[in-house]
C-alpha positions as CSV (number, residue, x, y, z in Angstrom):
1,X,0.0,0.0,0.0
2,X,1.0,3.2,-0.8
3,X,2.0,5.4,2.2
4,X,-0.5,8.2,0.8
5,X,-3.5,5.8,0.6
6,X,-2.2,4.9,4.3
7,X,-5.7,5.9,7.0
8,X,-2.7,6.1,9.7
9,X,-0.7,8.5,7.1
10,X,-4.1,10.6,6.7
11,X,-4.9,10.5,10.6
12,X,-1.2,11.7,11.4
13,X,-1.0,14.9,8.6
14,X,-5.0,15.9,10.1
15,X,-3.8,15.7,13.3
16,X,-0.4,17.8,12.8
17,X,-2.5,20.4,10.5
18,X,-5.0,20.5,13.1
19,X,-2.5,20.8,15.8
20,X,-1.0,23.9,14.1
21,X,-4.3,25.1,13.1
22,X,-5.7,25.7,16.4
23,X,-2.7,26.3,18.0
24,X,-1.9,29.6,15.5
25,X,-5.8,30.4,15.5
26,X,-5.5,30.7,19.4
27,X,-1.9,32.2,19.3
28,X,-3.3,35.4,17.2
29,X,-5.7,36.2,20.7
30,X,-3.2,38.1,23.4
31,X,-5.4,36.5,25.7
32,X,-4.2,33.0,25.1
33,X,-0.5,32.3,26.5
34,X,1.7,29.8,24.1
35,X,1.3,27.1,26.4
36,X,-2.1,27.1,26.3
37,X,-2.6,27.5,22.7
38,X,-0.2,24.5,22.6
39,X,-2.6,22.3,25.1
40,X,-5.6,23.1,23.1
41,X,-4.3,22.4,20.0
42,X,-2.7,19.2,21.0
43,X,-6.0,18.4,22.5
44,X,-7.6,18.6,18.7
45,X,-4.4,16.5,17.4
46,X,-5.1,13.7,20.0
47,X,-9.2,14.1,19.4
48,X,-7.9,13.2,15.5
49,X,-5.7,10.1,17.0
50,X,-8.4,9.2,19.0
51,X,-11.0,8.8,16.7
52,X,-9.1,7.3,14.3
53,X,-8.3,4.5,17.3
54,X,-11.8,3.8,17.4
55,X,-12.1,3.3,14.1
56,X,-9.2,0.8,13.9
57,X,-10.9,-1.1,16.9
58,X,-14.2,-1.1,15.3
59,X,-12.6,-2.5,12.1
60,X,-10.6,-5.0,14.4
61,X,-14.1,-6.6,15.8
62,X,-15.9,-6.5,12.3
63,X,-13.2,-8.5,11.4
64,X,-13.1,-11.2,13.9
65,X,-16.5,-11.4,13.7
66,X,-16.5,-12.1,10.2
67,X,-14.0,-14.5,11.2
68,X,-15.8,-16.4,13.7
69,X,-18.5,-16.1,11.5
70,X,-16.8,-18.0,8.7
71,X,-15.6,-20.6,11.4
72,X,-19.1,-21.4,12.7
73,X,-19.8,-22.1,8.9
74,X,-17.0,-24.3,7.9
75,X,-17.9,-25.8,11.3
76,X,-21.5,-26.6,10.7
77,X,-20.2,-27.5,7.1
78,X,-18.4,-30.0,9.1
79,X,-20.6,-31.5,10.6
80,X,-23.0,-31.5,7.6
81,X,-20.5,-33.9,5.8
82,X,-20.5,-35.8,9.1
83,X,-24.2,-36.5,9.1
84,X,-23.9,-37.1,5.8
85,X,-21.6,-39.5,6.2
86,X,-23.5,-41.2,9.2
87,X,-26.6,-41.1,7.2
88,X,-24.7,-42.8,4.3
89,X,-23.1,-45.4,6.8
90,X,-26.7,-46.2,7.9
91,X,-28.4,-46.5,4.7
92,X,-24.9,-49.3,3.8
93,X,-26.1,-51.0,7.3
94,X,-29.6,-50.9,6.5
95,X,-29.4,-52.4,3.0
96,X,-27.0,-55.1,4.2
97,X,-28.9,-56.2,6.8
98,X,-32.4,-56.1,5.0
99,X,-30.4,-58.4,2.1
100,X,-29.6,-61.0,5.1
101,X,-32.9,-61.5,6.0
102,X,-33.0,-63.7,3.0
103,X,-30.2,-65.9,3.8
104,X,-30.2,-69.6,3.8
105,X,-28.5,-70.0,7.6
106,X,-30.7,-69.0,10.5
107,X,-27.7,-67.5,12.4
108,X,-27.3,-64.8,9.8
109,X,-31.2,-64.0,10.0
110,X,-30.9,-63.2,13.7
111,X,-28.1,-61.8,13.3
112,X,-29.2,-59.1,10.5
113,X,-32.7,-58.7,12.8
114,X,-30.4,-57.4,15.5
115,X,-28.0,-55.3,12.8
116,X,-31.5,-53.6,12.0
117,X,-32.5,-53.1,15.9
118,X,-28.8,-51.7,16.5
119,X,-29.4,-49.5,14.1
120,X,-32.9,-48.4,15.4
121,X,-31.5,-47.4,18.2
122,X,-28.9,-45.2,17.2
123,X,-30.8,-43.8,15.0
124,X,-34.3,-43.6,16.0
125,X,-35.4,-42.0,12.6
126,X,-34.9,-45.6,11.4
127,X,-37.5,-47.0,13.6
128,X,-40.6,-47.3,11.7
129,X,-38.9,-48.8,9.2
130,X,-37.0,-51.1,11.4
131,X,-40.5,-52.2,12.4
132,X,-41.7,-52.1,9.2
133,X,-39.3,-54.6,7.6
134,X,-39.9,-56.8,10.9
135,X,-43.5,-57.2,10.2
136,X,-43.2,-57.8,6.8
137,X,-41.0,-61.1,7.6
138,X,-43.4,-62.2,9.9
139,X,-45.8,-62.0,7.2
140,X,-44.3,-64.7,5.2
141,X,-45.9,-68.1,4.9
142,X,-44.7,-70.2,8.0
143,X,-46.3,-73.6,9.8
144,X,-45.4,-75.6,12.5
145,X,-47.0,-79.6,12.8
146,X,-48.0,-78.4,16.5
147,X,-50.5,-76.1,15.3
148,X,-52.5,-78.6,14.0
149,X,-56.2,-78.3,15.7
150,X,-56.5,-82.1,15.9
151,X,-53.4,-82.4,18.4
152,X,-53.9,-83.7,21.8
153,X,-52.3,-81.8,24.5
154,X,-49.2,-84.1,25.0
155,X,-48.8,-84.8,21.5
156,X,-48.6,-80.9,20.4
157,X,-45.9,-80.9,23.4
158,X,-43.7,-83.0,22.2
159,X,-44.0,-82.4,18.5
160,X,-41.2,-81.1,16.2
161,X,-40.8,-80.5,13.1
162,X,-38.1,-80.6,10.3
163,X,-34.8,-79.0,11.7
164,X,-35.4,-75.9,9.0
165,X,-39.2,-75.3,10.8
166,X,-37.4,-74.9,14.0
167,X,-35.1,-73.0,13.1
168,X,-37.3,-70.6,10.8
169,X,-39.0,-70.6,14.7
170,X,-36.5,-69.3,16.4
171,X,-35.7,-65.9,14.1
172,X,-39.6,-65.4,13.8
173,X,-39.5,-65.4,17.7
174,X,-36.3,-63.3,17.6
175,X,-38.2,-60.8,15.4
176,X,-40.9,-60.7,17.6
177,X,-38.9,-60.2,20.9
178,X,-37.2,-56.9,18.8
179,X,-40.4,-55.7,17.8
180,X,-41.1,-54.9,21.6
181,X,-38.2,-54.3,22.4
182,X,-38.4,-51.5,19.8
183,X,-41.5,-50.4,20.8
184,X,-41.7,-47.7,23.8
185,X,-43.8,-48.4,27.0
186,X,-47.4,-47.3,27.4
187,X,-46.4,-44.7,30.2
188,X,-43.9,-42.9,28.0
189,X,-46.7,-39.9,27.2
190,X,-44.1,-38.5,25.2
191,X,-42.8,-41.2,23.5
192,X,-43.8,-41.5,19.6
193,X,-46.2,-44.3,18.5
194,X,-45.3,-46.6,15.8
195,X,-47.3,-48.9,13.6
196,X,-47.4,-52.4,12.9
197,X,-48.9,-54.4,10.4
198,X,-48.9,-58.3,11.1
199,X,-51.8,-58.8,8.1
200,X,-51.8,-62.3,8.0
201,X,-48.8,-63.4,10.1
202,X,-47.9,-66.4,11.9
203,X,-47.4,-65.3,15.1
204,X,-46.3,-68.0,18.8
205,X,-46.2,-66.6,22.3
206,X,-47.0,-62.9,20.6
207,X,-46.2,-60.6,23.9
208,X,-46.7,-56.8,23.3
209,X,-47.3,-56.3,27.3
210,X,-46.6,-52.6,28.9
211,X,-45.9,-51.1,25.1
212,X,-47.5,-48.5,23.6
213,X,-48.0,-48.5,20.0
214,X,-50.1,-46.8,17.3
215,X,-52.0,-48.5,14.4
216,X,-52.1,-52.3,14.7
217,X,-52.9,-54.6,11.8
218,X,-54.0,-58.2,12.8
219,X,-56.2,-58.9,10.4
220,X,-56.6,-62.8,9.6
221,X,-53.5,-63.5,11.8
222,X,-52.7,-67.1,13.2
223,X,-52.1,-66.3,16.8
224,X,-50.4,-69.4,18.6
225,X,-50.3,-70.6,21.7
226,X,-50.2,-67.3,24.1
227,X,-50.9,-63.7,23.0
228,X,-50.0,-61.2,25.8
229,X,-51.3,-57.5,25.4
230,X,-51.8,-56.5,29.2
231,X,-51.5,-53.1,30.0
232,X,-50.5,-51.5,26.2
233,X,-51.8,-48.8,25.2
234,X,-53.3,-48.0,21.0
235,X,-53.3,-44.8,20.0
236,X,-54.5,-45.6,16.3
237,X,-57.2,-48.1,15.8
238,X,-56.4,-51.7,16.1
239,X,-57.7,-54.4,13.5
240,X,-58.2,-57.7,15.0
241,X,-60.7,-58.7,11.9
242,X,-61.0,-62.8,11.5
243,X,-57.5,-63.2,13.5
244,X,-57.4,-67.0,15.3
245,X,-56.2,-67.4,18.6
246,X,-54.8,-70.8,17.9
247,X,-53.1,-74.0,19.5
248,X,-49.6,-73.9,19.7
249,X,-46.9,-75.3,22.2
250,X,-50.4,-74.9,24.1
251,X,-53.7,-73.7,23.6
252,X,-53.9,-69.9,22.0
253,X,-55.0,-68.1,25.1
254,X,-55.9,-64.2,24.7
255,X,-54.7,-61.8,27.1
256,X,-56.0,-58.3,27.2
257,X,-56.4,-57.1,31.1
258,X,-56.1,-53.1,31.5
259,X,-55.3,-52.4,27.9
260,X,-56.6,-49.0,26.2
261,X,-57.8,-48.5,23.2
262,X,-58.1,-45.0,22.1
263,X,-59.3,-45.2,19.5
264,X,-61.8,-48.0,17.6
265,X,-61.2,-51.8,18.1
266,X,-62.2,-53.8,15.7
267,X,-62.6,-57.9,16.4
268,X,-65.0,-58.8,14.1
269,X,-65.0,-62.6,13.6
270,X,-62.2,-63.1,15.6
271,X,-61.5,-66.6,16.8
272,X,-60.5,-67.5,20.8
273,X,-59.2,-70.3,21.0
274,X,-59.3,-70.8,25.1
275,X,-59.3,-67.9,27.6
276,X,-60.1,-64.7,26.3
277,X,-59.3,-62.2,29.4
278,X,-60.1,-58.6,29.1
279,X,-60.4,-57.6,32.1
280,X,-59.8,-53.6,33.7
281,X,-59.9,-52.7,29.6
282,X,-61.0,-49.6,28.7
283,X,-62.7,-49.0,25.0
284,X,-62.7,-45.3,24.4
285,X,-64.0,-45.5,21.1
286,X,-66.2,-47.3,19.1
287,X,-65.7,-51.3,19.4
288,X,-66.9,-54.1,17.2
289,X,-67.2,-58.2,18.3
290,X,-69.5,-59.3,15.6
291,X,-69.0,-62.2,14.5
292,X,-66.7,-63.4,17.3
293,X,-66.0,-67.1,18.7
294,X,-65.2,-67.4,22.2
295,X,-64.5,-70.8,22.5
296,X,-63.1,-71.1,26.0
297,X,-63.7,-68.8,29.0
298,X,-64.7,-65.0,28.0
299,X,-63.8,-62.4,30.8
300,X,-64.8,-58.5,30.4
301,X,-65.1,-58.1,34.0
302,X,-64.4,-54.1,34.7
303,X,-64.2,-53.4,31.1
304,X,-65.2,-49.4,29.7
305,X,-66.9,-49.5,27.1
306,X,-67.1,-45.6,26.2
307,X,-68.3,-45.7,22.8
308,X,-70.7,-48.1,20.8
309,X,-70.4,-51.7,21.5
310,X,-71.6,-54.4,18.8
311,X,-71.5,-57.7,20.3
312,X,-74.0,-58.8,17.5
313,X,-73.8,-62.6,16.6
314,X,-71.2,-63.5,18.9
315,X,-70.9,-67.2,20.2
316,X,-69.4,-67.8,23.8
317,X,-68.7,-71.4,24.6
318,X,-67.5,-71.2,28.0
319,X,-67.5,-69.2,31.2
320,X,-68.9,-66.2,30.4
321,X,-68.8,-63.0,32.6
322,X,-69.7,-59.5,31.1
323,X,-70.2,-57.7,33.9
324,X,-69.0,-54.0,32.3
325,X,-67.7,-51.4,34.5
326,X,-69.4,-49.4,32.2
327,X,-71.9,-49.8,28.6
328,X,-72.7,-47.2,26.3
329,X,-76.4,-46.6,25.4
330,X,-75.5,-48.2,21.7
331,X,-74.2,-51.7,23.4
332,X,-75.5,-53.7,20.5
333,X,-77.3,-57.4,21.1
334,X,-78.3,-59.6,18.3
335,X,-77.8,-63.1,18.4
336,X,-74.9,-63.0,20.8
337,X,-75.5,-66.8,22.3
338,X,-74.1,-68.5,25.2
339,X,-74.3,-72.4,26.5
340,X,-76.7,-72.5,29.0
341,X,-74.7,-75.3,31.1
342,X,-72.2,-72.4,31.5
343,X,-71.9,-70.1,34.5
344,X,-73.0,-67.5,32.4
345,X,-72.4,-63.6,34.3
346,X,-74.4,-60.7,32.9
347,X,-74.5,-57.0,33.7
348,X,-77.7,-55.4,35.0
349,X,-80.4,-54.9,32.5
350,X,-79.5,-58.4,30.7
351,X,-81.2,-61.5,30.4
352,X,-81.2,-64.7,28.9
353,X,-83.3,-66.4,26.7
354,X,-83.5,-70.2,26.3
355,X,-83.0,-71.2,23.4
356,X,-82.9,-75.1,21.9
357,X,-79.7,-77.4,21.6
358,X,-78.6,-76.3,25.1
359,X,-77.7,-72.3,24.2
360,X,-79.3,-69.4,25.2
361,X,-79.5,-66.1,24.0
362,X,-78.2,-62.6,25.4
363,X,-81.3,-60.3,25.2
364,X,-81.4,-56.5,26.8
365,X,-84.2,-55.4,28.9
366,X,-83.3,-51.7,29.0
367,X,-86.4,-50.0,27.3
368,X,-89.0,-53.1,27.1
């Protein structure tokens, strides 16, 4: 730089002219001694100096900030790549794991299951799909020679099939213990909820107990030996439509005591194998049973119904009590039949009506 483009240059010629200006302008008044006039003028110099200080110390901070400015970018820039990066790493984990699934060695199934749950976890925008590509194994074609209706108890103990059924067994149960463990518990308010759509699956000792969870899909679903839902919480509606609670290592039991349901449950034509408990559940929306088979035991002891209620063609084979906490005005009865040799429990405001062939019918006097 030139030394007459120089700010310092220019702040060092005003301040001499203005030193000598003031101090000759104050030198003509007799008044004014030559010290003074000195003083002052020196004062005007130094004001010059001064200012020009500032001005260096303002330009000094504009240009650390523009500094630190251009740091926090190439930082976040950083870390963009980094995420990237991460994000890239995932998607590599993801694919690979999703492409083991369809290996011939069981070992490598689990193994990828739990490559997909790991990576769930540290990532939880992964989740839903995690959970997603769960299901969907599930929802391959699978059988067992214990699920065979025909089985006596001790028979369906002991049987076994081919080593490749058990072993296909064992990663379906895998998947199914990572599906809960994936899913948050029913007291985490602020938890998300996740879906999961088991259309059609072949599900053994199904245990969703204490989790929350959003949409369910368990439409025409073979539900073996015992299915555990106690204390879960829906937030979406849940589709039990024509699933069958089926025999397994043992007989399918249902298990459904001090679930909610926020919004509608639908079990229309479902099958129960043996006990069907639901007791302490609470229905807060509208809730459909037509159709049903209660084979075994059915237990709605407690149960809130908040919402309509069809219990319309329903057919309960054993023990029977549905004594509500609470019914709706729409509680819906229409050929809901019970055995008459059963201990048969009914709220207040129902009766039965014999019927032939040793069933009886579920009638409501509330308006007659």
């Amino acid at each position: 730089m030139k030394l007459w483009r120089s700010p310092l240059a220019w702040t060092f010629l005003a301040s001499v002219v203005l030193l000598a200006g003031v101090g000759g302008w104050l030198l003509t008044d007799p008044a004014t001694s030559r010290s003074d006039a000195l003083k002052t003028g020196g004062l005007a110099g130094g004001a010059i100096v001064a200012l020009y200080a500032l001005w260096l110390n303002d330009r000094r901070r504009r240009v650390e900030e523009r500094r630190q400015d251009i740091e926090r970018q190439r930082h976040e820039l950083e870390s963009q790549r980094a995420e990237l990066d991460r994000e890239r790493v995932a998607d590599e984990r993801f694919a690979k794991a999703v492409e083991l699934l369809g290996h011939a060695a069981d070992q490598v199934r689990v193994g990828a299951m739990h490559a997909l749950a790991g990576l769930a976890r540290s990532r939880p925008e992964y989740t839903q799909t995690v959970l997603d590509v769960l299901c969907s194994y599930l929802r391959r074609p699978f059988d067992h020679p214990r699920y065979k209706a025909d089985l006596e108890r001790k028979e369906r103990d002991g049987t076994r099939g081919t080593p490749e059924q058990e072993q296909e067994l064992q990663v379906r149960l895998t998947a199914q213990r990572l599906i809960t463990e994936l899913l948050p518990l029913s007291t985490d308010v602020e938890a998300p909820s996740y879906d999961l759509d088991l259309t059609g699956a072949v599900l053994e000792y199904f245990d969703l107990s204490g989790r929350k969870i959003g949409e369910l899909l368990l439409r025409y679903a073979a539900l073996h030996s015992r299915t555990n839902l106690n204390n879960c919480r829906f937030t979406g509606p849940a589709y039990f439509t024509a699933a069958g609670a089926g025999p397994g290592r043992v007989l399918g039991s249902f298990r459904c005591c001090g679930t909610v349901f926020e919004h509608f449950a639908w079990f229309s034509g479902t099958k129960f194998a043996t006990l069907a408990d639901f007791t302490g559940t609470r229905f807060l929306s509208r809730t459909k049973f037509r159709n049903a088979e209660f084979n075994g035991d059915a237990v709605f002891t407690d149960v809130v119904a908040a919402d309509s209620l069809d219990l319309q063609r329903i057919s309960f084979g054993g023990q029977t009590d549905l004594r509500f906490a609470s019914l709706p005005k729409s509680a819906s009865l229409y050929n809901t039949l019970v055995r008459s040799e059963k201990d048969v429990r009914l709220p207040e405001g129902w009766a039965l009506e014999e019927l032939r062939d040793g069933e009886s019918r579920i009638v409501s006097k509330v308006g007659k």
